[in-house]
N, CA, C and O of each residue as an XYZ file, in Angstrom:
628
protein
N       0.840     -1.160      0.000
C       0.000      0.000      0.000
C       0.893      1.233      0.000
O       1.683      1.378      0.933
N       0.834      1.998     -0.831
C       1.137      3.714     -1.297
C       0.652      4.445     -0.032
O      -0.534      4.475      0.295
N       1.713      5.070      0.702
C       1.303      6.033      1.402
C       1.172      7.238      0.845
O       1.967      7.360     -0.088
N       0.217      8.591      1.095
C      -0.035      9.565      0.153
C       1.197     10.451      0.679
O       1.841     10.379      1.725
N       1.291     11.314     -0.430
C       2.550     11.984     -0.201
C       2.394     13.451      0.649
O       1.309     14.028      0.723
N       3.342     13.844      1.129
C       2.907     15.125      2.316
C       3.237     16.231      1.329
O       3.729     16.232      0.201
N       2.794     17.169      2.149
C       2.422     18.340      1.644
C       4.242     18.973      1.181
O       4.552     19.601      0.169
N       5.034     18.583      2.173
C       6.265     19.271      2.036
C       6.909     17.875      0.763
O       8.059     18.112      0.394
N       6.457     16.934      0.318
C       7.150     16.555     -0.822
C       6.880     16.802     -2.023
O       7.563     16.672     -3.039
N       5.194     17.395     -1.763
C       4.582     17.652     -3.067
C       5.389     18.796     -3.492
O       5.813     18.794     -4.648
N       5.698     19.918     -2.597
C       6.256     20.893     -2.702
C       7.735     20.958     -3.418
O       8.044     21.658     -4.383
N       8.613     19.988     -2.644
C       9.793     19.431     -3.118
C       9.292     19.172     -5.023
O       9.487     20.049     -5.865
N       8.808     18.137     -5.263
C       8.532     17.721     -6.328
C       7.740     18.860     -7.230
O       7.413     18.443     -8.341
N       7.509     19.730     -7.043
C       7.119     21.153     -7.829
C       8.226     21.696     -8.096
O       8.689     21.808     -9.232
N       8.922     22.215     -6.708
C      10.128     22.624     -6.893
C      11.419     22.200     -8.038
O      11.828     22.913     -8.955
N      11.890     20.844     -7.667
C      12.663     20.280     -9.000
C      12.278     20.266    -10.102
O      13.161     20.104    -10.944
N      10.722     20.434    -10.655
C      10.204     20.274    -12.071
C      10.416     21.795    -12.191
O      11.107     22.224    -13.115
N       9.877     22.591    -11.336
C      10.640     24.173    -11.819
C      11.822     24.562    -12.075
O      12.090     25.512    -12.810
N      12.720     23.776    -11.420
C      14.437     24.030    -11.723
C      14.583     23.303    -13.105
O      15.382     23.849    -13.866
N      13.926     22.108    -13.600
C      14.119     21.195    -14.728
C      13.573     22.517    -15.934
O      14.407     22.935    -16.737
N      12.399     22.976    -15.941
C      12.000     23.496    -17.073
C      12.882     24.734    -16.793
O      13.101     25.116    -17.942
N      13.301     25.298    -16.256
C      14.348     26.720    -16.220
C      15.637     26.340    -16.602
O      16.233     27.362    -16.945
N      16.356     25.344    -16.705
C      17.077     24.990    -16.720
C      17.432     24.971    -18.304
O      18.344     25.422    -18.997
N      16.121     24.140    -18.551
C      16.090     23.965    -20.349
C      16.032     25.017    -20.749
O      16.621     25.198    -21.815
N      15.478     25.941    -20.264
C      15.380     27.499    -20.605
C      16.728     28.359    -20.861
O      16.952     29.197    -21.735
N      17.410     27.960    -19.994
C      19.091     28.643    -19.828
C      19.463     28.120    -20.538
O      20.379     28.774    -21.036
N      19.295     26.774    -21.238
C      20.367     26.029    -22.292
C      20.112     26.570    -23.416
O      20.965     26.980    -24.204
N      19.080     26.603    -23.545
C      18.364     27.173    -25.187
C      18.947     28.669    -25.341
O      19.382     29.026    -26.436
N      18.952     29.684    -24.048
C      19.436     30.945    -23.990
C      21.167     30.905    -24.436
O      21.722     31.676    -25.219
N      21.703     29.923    -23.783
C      23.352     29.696    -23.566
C      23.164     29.586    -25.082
O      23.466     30.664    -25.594
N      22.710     28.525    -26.141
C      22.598     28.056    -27.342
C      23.027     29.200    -28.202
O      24.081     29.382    -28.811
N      21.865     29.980    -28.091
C      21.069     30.808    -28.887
C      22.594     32.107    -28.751
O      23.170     32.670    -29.682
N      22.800     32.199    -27.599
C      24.503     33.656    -27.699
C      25.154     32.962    -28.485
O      25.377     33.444    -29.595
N      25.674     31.590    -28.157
C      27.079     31.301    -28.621
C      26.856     31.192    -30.119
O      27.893     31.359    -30.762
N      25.633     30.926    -30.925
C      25.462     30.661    -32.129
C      25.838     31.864    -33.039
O      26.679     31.910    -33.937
N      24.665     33.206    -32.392
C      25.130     34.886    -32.729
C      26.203     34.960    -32.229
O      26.523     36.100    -32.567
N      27.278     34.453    -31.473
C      28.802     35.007    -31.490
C      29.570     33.985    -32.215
O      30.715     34.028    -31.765
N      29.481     33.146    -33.067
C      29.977     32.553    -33.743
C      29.748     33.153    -34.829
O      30.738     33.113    -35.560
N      28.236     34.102    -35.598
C      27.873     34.676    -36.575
C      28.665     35.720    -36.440
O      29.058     36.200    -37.504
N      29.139     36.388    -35.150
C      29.885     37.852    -35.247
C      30.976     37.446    -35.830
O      31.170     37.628    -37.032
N      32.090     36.654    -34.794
C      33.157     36.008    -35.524
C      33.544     35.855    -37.395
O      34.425     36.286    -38.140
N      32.105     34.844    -37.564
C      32.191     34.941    -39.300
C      31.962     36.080    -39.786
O      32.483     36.094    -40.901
N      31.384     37.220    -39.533
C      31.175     38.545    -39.963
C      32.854     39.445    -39.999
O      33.551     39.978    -40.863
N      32.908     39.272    -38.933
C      34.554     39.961    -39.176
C      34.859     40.563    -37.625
O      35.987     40.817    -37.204
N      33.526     40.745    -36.825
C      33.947     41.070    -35.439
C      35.049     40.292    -34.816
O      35.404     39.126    -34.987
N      35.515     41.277    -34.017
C      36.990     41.004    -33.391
C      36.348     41.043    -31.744
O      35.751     42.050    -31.362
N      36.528     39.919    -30.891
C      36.667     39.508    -29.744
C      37.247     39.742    -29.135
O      38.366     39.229    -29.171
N      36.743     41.172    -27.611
C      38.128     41.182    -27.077
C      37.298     40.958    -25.741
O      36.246     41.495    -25.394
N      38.230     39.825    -24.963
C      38.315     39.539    -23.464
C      38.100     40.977    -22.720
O      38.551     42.113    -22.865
N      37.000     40.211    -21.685
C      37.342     41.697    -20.400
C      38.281     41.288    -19.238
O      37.952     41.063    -18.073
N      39.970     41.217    -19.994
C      40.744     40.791    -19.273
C      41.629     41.867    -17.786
O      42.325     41.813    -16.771
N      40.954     42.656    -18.643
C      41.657     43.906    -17.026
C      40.648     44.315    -16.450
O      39.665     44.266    -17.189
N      40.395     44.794    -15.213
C      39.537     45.747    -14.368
C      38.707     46.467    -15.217
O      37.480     46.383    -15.271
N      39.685     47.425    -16.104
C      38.470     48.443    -16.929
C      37.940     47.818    -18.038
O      36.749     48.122    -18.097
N      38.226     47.159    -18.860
C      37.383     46.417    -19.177
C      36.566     45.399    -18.771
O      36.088     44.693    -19.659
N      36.293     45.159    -17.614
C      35.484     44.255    -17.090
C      34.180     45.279    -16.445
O      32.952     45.194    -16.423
N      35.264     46.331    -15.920
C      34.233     47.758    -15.631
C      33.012     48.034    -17.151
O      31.800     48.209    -17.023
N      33.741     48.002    -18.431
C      32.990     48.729    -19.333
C      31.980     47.539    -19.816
O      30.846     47.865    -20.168
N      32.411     46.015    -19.844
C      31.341     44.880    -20.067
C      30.344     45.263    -18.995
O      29.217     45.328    -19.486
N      30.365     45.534    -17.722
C      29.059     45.336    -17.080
C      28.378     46.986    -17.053
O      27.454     47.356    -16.328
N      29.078     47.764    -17.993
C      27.822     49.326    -18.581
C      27.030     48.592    -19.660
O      25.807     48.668    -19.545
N      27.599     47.776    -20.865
C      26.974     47.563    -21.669
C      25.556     46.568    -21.287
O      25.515     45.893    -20.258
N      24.589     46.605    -22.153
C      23.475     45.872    -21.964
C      23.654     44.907    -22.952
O      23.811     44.931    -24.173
N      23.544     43.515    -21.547
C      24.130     42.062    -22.480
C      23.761     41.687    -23.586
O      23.055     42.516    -24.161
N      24.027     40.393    -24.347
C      23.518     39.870    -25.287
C      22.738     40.902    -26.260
O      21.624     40.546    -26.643
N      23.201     42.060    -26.656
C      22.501     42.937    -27.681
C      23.301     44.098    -28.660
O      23.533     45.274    -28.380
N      23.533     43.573    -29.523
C      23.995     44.483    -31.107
C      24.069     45.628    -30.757
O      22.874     45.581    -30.464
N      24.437     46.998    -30.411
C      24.013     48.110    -30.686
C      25.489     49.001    -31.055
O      26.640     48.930    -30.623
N      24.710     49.974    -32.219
C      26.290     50.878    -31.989
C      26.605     51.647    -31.301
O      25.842     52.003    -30.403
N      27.908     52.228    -31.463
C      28.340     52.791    -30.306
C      29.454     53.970    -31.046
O      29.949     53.484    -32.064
N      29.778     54.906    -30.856
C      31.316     55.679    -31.208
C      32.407     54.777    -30.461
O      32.204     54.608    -29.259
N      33.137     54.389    -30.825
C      34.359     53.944    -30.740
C      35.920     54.933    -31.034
O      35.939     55.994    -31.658
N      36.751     54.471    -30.606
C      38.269     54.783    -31.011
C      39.183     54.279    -31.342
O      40.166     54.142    -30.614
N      39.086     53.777    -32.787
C      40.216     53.558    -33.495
C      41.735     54.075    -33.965
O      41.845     54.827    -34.933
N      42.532     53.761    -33.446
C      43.874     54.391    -33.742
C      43.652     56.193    -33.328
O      43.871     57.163    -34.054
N      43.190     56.159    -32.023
C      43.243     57.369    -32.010
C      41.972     58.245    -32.466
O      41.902     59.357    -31.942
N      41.135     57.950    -33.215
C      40.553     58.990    -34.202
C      38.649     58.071    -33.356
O      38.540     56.912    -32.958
N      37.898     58.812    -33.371
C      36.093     58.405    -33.189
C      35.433     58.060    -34.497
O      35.519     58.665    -35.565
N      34.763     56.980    -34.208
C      34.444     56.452    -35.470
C      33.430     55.505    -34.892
O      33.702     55.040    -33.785
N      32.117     55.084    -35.560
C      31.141     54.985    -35.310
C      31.524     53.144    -35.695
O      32.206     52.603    -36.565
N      30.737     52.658    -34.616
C      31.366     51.191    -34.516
C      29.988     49.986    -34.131
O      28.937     50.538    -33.806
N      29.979     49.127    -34.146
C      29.672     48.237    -33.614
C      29.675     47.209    -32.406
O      30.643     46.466    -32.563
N      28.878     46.839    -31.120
C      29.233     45.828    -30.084
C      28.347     45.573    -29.701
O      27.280     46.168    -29.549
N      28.916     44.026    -29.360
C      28.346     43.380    -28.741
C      28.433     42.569    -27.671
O      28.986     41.491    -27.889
N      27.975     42.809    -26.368
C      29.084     42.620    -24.891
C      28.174     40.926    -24.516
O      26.948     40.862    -24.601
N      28.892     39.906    -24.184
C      28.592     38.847    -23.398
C      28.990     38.849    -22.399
O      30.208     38.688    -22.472
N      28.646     38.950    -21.355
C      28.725     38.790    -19.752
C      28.626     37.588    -18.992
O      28.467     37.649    -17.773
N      28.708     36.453    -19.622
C      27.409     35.387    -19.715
C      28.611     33.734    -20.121
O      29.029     32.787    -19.455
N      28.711     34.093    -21.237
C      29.383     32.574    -21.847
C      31.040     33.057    -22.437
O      31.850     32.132    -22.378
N      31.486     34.150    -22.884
C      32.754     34.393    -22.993
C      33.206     35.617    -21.924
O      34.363     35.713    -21.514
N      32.578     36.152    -21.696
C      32.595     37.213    -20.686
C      34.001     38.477    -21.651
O      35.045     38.935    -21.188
N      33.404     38.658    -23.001
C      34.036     39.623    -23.894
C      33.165     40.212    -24.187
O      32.007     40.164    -23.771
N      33.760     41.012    -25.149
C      32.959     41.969    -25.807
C      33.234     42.019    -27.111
O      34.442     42.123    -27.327
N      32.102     41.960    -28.698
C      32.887     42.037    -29.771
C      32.466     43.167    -30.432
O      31.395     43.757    -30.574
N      33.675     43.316    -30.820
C      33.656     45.115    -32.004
C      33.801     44.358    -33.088
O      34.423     43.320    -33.313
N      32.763     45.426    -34.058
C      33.043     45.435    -35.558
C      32.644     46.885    -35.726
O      32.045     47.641    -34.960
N      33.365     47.146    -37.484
C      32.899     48.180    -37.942
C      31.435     48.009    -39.432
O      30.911     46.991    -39.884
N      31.320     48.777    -39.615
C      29.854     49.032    -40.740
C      29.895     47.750    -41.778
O      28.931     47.125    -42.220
N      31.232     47.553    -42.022
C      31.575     46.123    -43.094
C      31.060     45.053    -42.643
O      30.363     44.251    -43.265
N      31.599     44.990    -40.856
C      30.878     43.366    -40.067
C      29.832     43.637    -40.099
O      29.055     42.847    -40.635
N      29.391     44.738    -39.601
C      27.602     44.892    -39.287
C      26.323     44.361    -40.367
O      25.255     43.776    -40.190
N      27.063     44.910    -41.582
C      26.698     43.909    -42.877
C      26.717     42.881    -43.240
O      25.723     42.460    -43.832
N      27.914     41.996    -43.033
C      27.900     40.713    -43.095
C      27.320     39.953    -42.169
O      26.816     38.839    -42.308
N      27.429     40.694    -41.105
C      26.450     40.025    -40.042
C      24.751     40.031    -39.950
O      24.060     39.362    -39.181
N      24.372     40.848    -40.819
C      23.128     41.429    -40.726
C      22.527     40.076    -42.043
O      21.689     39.216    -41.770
N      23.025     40.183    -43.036
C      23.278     39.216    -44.098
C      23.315     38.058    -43.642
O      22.323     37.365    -43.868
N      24.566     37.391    -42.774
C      24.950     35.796    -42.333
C      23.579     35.533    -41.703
O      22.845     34.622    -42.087
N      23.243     36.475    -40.606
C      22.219     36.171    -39.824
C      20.622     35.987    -40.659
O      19.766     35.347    -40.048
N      20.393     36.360    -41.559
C      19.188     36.426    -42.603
C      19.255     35.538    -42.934
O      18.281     34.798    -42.792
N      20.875     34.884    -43.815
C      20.933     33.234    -44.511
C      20.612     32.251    -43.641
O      20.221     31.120    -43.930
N      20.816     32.781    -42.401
C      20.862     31.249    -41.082
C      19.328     31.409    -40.825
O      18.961     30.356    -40.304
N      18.186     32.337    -40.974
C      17.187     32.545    -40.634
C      16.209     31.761    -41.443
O      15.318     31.117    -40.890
N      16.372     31.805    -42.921
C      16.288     31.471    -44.156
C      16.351     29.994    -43.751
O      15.366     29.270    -43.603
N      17.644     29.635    -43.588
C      17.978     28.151    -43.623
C      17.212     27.426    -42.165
O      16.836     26.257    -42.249
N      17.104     27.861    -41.428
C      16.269     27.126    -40.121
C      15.153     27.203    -40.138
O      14.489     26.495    -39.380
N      14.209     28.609    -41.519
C      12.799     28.218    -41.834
C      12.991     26.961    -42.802
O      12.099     26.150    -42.555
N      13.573     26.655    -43.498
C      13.974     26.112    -44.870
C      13.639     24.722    -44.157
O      12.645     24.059    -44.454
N      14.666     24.311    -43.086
C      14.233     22.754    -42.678
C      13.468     22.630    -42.236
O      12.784     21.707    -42.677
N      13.027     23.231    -41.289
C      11.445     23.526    -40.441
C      10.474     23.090    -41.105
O       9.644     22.379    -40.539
N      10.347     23.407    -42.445
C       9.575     23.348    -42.737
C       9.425     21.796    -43.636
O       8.380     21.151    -43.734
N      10.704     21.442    -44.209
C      10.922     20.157    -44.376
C      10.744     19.312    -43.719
O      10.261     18.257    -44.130
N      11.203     19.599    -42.069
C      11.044     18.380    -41.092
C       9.380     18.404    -41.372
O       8.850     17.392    -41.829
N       8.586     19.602    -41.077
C       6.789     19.254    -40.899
C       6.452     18.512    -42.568
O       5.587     17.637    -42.532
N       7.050     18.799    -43.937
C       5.996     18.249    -44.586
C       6.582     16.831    -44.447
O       5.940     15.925    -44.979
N       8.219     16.390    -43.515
C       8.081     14.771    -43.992
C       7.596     13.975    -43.116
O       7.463     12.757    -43.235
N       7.181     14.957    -41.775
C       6.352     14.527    -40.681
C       4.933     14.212    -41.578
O       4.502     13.061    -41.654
N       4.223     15.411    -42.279
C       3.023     14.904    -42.506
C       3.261     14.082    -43.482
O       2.174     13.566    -43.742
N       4.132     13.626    -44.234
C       3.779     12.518    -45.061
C       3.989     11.368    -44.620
O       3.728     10.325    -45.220
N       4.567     11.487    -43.337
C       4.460      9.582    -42.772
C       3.658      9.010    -42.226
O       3.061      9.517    -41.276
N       3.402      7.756    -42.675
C       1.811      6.934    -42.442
C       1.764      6.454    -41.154
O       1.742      5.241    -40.942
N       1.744      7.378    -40.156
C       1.310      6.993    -39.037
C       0.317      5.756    -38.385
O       0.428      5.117    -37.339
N      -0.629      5.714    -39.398
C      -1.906      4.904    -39.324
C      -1.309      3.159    -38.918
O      -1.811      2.336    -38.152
N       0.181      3.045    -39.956
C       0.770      1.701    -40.084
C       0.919      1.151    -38.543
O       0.703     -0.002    -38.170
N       1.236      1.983    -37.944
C       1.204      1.985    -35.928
C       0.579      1.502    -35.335
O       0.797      0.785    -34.358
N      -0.662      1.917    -35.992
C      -2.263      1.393    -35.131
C      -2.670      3.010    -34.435
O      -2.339      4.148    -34.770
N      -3.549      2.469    -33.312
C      -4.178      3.213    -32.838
C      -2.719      3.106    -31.479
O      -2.077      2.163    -31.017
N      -2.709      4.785    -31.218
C      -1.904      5.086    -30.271
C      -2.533      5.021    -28.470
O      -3.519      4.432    -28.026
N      -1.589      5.806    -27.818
C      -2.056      6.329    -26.974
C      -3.081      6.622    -26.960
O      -3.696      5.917    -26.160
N      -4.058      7.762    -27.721
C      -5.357      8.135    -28.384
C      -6.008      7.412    -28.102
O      -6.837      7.752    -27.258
N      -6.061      5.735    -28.704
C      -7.622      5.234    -29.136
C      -7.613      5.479    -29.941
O      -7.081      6.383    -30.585
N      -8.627      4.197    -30.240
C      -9.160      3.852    -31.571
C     -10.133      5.316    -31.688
O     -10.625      6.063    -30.841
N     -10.124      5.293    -33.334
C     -11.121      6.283    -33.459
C     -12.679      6.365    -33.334
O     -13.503      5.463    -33.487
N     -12.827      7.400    -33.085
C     -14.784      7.023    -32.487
C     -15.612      6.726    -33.144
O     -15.485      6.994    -34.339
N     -16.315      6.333    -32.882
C     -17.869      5.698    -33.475
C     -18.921      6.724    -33.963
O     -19.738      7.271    -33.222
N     -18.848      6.848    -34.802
C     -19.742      8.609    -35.236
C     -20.660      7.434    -35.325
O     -20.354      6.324    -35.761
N     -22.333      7.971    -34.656
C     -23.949      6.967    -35.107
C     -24.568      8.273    -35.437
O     -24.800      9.250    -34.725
N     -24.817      7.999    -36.943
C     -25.771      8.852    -37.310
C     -27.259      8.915    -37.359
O     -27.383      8.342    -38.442
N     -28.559      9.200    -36.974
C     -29.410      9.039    -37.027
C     -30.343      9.410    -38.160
O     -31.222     10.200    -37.815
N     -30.358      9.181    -38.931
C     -31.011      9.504    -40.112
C     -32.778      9.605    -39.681
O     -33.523      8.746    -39.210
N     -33.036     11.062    -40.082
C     -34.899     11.139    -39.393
C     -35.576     10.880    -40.551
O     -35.381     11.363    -41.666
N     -36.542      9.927    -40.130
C     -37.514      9.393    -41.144
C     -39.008     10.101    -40.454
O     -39.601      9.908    -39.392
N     -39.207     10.826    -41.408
C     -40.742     11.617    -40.827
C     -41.560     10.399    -40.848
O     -41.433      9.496    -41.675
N     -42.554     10.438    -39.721
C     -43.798      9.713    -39.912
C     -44.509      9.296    -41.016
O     -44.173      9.848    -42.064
N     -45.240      8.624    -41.074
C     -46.126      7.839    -41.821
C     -47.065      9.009    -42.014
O     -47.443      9.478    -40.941
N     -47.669      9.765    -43.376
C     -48.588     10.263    -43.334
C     -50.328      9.449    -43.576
O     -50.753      9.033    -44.654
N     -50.934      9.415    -42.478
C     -52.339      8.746    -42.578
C     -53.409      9.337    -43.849
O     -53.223     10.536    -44.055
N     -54.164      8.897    -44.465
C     -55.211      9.756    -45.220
C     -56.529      9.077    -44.609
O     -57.643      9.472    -44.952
């Protein structure tokens, strides 16, 4: 005989299924940077570590995981730039100029393109497989439609 479970395990057991689905949540998030910093990389952005104090100071002004430009200083001179700060999985920051921003803007469209592209392959070769060959699933068999067909009365004369 099953003893019923107490109130403080039900709790427990809520608890771990909330850490399980957050969890998957952070992986998909972790996924999803390293993929766009692999796209910066192929674009032409240059990766730089927040290996000293002030740069570790200027990664945590920027607002994470997000593209935006910025004026920069190249060799001395201000010049309108590109970054993008991770705080997170490389704990850098990557610069490009107007050239990466393009190729990146581009790479990222082809990869957008290409992940509708299978998407949509995986669903039509999903719907073309004959499921039926299986049997009846989990589901059940399919239902019994009874139709009643109304036959008006007998007219008397």
């Amino acid at each position: 005989m099953m003893r019923p479970l107490t109130r403080e395990a039900v709790q427990r057991v809520i608890a771990v299924t909330a850490l399980l689905f957050l969890c998957v949540g952070c992986v998909s998030e972790r996924e999803k940077w390293e993929e766009t910093e692999q796209i910066l990389i192929a674009a032409g952005f240059k990766m730089q570590p927040a290996d000293t104090p002030e740069r570790q100071m200027e990664l945590a002004t920027l607002p994470p995981h997000k593209l935006q430009s910025q004026q920069l200083r190249a060799s001395g001179t201000r010049t309108m730039g590109y970054v993008y700060a991770d705080p997170d999985v490389c704990h850098c920051v990557f610069i490009g100029d107007d050239k990466a921003y393009q190729a990146f803007a581009q790479l990222s469209l082809q990869k957008k393109l290409a992940d509708e592209y299978r998407e949509a392959s995986e669903m039509a070769e999903n719907a073309a497989f004959n499921w039926d060959m299986w049997g009846p699933g989990f589901w059940g068999p399919p239902p019994v439609v009874v139709v009643h067909e109304h036959v008006p009365p007998p007219v008397r004369h």
